[in-house]
C-alpha positions in Angstrom: 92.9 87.9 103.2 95.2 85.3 103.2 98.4 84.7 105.3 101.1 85.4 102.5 99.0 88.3 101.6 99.0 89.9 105.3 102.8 89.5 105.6 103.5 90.9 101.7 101.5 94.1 102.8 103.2 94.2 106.4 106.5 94.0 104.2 105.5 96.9 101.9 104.8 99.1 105.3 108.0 98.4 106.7 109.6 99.1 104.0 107.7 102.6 102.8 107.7 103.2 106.3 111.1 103.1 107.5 112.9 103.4 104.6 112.1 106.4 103.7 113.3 108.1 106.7 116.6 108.4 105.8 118.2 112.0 105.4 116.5 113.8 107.8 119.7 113.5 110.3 122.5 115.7 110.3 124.7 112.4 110.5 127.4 112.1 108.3 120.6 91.6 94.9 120.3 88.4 92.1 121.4 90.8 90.0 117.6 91.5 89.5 117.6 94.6 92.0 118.8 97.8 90.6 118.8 97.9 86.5 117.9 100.9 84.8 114.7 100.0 82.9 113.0 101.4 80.0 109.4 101.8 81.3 105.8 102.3 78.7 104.3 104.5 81.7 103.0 107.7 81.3 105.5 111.0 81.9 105.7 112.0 85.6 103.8 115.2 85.6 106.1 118.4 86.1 106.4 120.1 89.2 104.0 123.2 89.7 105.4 124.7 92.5 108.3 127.2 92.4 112.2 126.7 93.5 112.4 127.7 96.9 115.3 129.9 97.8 117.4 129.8 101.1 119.3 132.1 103.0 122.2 129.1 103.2 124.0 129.9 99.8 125.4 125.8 99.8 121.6 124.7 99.6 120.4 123.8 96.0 116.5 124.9 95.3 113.8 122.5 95.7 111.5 122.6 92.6 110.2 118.9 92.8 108.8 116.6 94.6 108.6 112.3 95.7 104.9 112.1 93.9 102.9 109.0 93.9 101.3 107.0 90.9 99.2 104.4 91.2 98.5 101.6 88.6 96.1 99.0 87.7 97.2 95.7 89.0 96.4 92.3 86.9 97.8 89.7 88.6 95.4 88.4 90.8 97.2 87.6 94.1 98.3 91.4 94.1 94.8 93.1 93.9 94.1 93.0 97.5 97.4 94.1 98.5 97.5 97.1 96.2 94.4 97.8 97.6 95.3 98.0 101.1 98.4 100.2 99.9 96.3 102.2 98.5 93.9 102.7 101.3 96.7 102.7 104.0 98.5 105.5 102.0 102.0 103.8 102.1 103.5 105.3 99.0 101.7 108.9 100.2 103.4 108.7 103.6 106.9 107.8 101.7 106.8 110.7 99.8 105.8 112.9 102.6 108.9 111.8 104.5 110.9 112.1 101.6 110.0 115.3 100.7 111.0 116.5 104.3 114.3 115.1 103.5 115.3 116.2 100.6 115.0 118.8 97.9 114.3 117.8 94.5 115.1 119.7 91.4 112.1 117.9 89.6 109.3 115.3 90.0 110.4 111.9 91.0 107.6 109.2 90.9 107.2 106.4 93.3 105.1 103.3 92.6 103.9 99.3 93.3 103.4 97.6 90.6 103.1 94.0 89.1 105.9 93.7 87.0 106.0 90.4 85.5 109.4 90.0 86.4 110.6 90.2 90.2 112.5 93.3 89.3 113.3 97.0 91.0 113.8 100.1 88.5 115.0 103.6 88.6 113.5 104.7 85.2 115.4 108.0 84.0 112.9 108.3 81.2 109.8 109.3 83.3 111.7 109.8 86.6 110.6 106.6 89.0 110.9 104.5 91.2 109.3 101.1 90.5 109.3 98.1 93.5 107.7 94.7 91.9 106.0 92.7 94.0 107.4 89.7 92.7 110.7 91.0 93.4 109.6 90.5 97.0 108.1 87.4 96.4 111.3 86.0 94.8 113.3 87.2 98.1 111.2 85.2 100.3 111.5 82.1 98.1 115.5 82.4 98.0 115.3 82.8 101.6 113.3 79.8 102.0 114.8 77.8 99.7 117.7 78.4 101.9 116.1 76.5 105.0 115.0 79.3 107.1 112.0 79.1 108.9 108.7 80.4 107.2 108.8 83.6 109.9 112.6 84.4 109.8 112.0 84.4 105.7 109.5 86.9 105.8 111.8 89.0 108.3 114.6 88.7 106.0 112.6 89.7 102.7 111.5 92.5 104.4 114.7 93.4 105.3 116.1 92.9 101.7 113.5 94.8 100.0 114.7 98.1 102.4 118.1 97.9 101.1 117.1 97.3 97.1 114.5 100.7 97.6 117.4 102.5 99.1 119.4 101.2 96.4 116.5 102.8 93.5 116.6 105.8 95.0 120.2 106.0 95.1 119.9 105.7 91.2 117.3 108.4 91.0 119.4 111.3 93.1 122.5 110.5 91.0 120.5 111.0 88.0 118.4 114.1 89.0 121.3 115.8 91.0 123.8 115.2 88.3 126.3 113.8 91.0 129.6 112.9 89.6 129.8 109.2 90.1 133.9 107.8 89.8 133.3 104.2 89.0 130.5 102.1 88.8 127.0 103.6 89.3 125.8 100.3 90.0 128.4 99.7 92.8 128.0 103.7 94.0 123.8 103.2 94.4 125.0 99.3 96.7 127.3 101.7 98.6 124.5 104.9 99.0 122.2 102.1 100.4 124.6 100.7 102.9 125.6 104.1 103.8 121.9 105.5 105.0 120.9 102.1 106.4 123.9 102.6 108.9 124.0 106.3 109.2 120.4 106.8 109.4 118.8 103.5 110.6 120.7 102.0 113.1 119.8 98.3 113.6 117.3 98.3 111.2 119.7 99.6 108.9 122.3 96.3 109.6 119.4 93.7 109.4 118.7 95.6 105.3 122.2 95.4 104.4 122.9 91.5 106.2 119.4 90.1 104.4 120.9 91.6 100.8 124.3 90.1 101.5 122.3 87.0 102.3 120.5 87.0 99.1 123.4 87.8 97.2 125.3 84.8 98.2 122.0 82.6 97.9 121.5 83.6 94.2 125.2 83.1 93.7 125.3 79.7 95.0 121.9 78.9 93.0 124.0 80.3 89.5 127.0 78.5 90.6 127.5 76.0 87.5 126.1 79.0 84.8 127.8 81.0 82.7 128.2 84.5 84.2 127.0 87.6 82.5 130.6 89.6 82.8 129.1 92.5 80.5 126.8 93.4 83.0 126.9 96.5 85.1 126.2 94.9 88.2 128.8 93.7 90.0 128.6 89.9 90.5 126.9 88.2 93.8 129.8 87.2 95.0 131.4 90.5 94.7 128.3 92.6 96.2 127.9 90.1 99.2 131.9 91.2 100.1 130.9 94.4 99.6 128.1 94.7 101.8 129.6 92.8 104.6 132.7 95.0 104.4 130.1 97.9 105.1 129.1 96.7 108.2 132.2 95.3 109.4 133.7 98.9 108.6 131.0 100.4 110.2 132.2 99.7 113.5 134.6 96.9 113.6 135.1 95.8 117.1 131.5 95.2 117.1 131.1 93.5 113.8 134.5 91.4 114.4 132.0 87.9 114.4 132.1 88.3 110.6 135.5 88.0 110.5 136.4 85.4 113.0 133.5 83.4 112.2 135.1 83.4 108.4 132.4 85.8 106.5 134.7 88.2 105.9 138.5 87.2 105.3 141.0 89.4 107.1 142.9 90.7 103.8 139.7 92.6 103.0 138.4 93.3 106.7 141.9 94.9 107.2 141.0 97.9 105.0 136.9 98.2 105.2 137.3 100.4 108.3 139.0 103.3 105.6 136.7 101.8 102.9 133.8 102.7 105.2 135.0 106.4 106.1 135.3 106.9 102.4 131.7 106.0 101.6 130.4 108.5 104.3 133.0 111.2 103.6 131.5 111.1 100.2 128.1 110.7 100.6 127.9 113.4 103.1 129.3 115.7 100.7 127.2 114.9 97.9 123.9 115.0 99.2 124.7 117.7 101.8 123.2 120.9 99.0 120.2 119.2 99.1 119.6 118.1 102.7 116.4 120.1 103.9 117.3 119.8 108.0 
């Protein structure tokens, strides 16, 4: 196995690994990241088992479940790696931790897959999650391209790809809990992911949401001189990479005041992320609170 091929499967354990922790606390990119995508995969099987009840009248039934579905890979640089993710389990052990997170009203399928495109998909027609690895592939060359050291590229992919999986499953609870999304979904699903990297992953959590701000800004500077796509749902770069520093800064701003002093973040916006910040949590707290497991 090669050297790209050992870090692109360290990458896809770090990411099933640790991103799917979040939830379990009682804590209150490109644009190619996040669209909804008609898929030609098979239906997610239905859920056999039966709603659960709980003596908590606020918590909603769990009658699903994070499933797995694996997928013949043809591009030949992936095959070893989706075999190892196979063997090792990764998408298993997601689930798992999911699952002890959450409660699902139905199926919700998580996969790898080679996609074609670099690309990451919440697919309301069969219910999955879908993480390219050419997606990750395309991270590392932006962050390259960039001038960062072969090591500190890899870091920073790894990082990204945490916050865009965050990001797809943000799309997938919003869709199968019916939550009632004011404004963009696209924008709501940036905000979900910034808001359990920092409630529920600490450090880890800061590096996700810095990397995507990162490659926001790189794939804005690379599209500079094109025409931008204003009838798309995403939000621009430019837009997103505020956002997203505006998280952190918000987050705790005394500790995150670099990013205004050293000119990241100007100080009209930083003024009000604090309150911007409170109002993400506040929100997200209430909406996935029914269906919190611990």
């Amino acid at each position: 196995m090669n050297r790209n091929t050992t870090n692109l499967l360290l990458a896809l354990g770090t990411l099933f690994f640790v991103g799917a922790c979040f939830c379990q606390g009682d804590r209150n990119t490109g644009q190619q990241d996040g669209p909804v995508s008609p898929s030609n995969s098979s239906q997610a099987p239905a859920s056999n088992k039966a709603p659960s009840t709980s003596t908590d009248p606020s918590k909603k039934p769990d009658g699903g479940d994070f499933i797995v579905s694996h997928e013949e890979v043809s591009t030949p640089r992936y095959v070893e790696i989706d075999k190892q993710i196979k063997q090792e389990k990764l998408l298993e052990k997601a689930a798992s931790q999911l699952n002890a997170a959450l409660s699902l009203p139905e199926n919700i399928t998580l996969r790898t897959k080679d996609c074609k495109e670099a690309n990451a998909y919440y697919d309301p027609n069969d219910s999955s999650v879908t993480m390219c690895y050419e997606l990750m592939e395309h991270f590392y060359a932006s962050f390259r391209s960039s001038g960062v050291a072969e090591k500190e590229a890899y870091g920073q992919m790894f990082d990204a790809v945490r916050f865009v999986f965050l990001h797809e499953i943000a799309h997938a609870i919003i869709d199968k809990y019916k939550l009632p999304i004011i404004g963009n979904e696209e924008d709501a699903a940036d905000r979900c992911s910034a808001y359990i990297n920092l409630e529920e992953l600490g450090q880890d959590g800061v590096k996700a949401i810095l990397a995507a701000a990162d490659a926001f800004a790189i794939e804005s500077k690379r599209n500079a001189g094109a025409k931008k796509n204003m009838a798309d749902e995403h939000l621009l770069g430019e837009q997103r990479y505020y956002n997203a520093l505006c998280m952190v800064y918000g987050s705790n701003d005394s500790k995150w005041e670099k990013l205004v002093t050293d000119g990241y973040l100007p100080k009209e916006r930083a003024v009000r992320c604090p309150g911007e910040y409170q109002k993400t949590v506040d929100a997200w707290s209430l909406l996935l609170g029914p269906w919190r497991k611990n």
